[in-house]
C-alpha positions as CSV (number, residue, x, y, z in Angstrom):
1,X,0.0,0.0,0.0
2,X,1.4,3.3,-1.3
3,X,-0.9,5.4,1.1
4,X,2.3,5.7,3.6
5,X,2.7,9.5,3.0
6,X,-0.9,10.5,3.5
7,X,-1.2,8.5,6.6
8,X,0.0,10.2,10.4
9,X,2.9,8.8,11.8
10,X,3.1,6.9,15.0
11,X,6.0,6.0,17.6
12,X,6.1,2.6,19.5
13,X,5.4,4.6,22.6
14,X,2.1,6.4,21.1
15,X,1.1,2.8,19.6
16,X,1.6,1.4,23.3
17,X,-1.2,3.8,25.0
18,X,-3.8,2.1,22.3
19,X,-3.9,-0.8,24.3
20,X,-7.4,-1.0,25.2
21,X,-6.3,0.2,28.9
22,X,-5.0,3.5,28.6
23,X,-7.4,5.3,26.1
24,X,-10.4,4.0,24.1
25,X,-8.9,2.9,21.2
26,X,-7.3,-0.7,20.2
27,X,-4.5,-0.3,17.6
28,X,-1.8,-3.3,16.7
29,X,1.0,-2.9,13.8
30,X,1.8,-5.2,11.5
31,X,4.3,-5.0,8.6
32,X,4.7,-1.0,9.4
33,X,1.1,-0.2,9.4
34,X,-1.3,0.3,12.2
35,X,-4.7,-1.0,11.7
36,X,-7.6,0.2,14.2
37,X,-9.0,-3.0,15.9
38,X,-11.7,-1.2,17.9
39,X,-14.8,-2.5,16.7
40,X,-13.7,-6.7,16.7
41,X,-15.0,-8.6,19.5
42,X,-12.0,-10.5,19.3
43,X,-10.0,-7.6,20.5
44,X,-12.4,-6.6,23.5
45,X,-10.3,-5.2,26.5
46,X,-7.1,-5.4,24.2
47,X,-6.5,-8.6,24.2
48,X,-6.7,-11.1,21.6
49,X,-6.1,-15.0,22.9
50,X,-2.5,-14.6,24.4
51,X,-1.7,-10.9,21.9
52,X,-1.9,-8.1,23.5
53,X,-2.9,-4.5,21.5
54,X,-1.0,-1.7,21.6
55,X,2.6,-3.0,20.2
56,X,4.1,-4.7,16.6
57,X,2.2,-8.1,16.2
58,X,4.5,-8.5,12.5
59,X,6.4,-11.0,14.4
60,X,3.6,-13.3,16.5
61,X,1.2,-13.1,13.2
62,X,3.9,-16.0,11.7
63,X,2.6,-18.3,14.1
64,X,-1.6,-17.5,13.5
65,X,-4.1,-19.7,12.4
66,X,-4.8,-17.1,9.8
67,X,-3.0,-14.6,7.2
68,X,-2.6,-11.0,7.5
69,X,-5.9,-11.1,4.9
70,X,-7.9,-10.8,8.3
71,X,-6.7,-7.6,8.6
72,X,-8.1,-5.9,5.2
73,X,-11.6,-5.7,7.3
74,X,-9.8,-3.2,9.6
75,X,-8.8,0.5,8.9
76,X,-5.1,1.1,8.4
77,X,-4.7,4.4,10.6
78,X,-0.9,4.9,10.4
79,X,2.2,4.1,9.9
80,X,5.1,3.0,12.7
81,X,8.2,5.0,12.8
């Protein structure tokens, strides 16, 4: 996805406080890209069988029973720096 430049940019540290804890809003990255996981059940309370929001999944999603391709439902909302 070439939309990189139009999209805000985001730290680890201001990924971390969308964590489902701290403010309202459930974010993960993967592959760069932060996607807003906010409205899936399977995210409720941050948390996602033993994943936790809020922080770079890219590595963990190699071991899912499922492709990134779940992730195309979500809204990519920024871009890790």
């Amino acid at each position: 996805m070439n939309n990189d430049i139009q999209l805000p940019r985001y730290t680890k540290s201001q990924l971390a406080l969308r964590n489902g804890q701290d403010k309202p809003e459930i974010w993960i990255a993967i592959h760069g890209q932060i996607y807003n996981v906010s409205a899936s059940r399977l995210w409720w309370n941050g948390k996602h069988y033993e994943h936790w929001a809020g922080q770079d999944l890219t590595e963990e999603l190699k071991d899912a029973p499922h492709s990134d391709k779940v992730l195309e439902r979500f809204e990519i909302i920024g871009v890790l720096i």
